[in-house]
C-alpha positions in Angstrom: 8.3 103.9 44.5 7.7 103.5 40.5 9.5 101.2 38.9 9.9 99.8 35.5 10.0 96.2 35.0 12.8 95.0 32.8 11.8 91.3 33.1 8.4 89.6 34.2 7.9 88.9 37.5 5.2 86.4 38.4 2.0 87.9 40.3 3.6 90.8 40.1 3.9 92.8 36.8 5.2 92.1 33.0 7.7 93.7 31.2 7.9 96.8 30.3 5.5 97.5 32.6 5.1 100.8 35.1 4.1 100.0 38.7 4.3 101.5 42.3 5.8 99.0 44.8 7.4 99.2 48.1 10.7 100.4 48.5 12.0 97.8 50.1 11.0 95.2 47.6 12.5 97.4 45.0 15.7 98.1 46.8 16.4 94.5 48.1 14.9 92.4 45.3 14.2 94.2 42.3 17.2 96.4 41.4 19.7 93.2 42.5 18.4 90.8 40.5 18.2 93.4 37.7 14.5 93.1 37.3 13.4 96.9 37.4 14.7 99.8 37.4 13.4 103.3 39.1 11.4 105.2 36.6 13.3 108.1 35.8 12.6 110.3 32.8 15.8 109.0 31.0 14.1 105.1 31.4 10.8 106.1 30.2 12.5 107.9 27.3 13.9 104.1 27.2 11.1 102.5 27.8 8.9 103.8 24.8 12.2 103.1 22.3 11.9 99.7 23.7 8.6 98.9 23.5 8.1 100.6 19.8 11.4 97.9 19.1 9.3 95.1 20.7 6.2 95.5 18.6 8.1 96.0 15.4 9.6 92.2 16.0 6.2 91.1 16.8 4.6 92.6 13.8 7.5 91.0 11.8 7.0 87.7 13.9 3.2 87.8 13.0 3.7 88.2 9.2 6.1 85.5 9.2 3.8 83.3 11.1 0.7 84.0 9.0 2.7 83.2 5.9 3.9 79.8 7.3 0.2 79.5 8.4 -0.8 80.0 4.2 2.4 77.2 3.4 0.9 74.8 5.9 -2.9 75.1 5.0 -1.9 74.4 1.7 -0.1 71.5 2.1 -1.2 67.6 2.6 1.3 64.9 4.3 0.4 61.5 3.2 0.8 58.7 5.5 0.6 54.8 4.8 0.1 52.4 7.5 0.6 48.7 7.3 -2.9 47.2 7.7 -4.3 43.6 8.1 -6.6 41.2 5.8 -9.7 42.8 6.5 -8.3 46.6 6.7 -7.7 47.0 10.4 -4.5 49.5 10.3 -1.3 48.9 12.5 -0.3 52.0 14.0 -1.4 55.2 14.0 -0.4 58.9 12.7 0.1 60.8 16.2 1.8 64.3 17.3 5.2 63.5 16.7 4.8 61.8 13.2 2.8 64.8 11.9 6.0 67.5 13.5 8.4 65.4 11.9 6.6 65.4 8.5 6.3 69.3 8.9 10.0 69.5 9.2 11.1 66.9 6.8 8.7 69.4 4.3 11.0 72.1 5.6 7.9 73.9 6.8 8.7 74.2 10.1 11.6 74.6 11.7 12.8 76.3 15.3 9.1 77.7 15.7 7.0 76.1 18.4 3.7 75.0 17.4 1.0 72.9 19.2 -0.9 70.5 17.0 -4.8 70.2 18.1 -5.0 66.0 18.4 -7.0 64.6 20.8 -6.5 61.3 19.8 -4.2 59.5 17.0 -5.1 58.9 14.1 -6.4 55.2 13.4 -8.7 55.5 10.5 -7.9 55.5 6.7 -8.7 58.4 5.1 -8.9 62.6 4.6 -8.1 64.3 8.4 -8.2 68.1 8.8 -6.1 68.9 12.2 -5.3 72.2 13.9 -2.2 73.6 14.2 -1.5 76.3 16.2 1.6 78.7 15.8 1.3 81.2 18.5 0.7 84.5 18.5 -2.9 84.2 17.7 -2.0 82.1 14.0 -3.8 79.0 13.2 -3.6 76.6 10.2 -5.7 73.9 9.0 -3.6 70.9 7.9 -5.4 68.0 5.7 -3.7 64.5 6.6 -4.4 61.4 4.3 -3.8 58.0 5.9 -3.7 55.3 3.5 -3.7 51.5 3.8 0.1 50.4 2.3 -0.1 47.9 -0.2 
């Protein structure tokens, strides 16, 4: 039987995607948990609508992101860490210190991004890190750590 997956279904298929399954998979799992639906001509007529309305957000999603990705790269979040007599700095700039100077900038907000960091940051001085927004959108970010007086 041909289906049309409304949701995704692990191992299985994604949505919005056409398939041929058993019948009895589609009959006693799919259709109750509304996760496909037979492929009729009136849900491929649906389908397509669906799909063009899916890449429209994701083109709109994309140009949103790149244009945060332009903010961010042009941006520089100064840090100052306490440091001892002979310059050995207490703390360090990590993850979380560098999200929550992003959103105290009011660059970022509800979107999830992943910031490339190995390790924290320990050393005084210019840092470049990674930040990755999804979809495929990446910004360079240029931390300075100072030594607080």
């Amino acid at each position: 039987m041909k289906v049309v997956f409304l949701e995704d279904v692990r191992n299985v298929a994604t949505r919005f995607e056409l398939k041929e399954v058993n019948d009895g998979y589609a009959r006693n799992f799919l259709f109750p948990n509304k996760l496909a639906e037979p492929a009729t001509a009136a849900v491929l007529k649906k389908l397509d609508a669906m799909k063009a309305e899916r890449e429209k957000k994701d083109h709109e999603a994309r140009k949103h992101l790149e244009e945060l990705a332009r903010k961010i790269s042009a941006t520089t979040l100064e840090f100052e860490l306490k440091a001892d007599k002979s310059g050995a700095l207490f703390g360090s700039v990590n993850k979380e210190s560098i999200l929550k100077a992003l959103r105290g900038h009011k660059l970022v907000f509800a979107e999830r991004v992943d910031i490339d960091l190995k390790y924290p940051i320990k050393e005084a001085g210019m840092h470049s890190v990674a930040i990755d927004l999804k979809k495929g959108v990446t910004a360079k970010l240029a931390i300075i750590v100072k030594k607080a007086e």
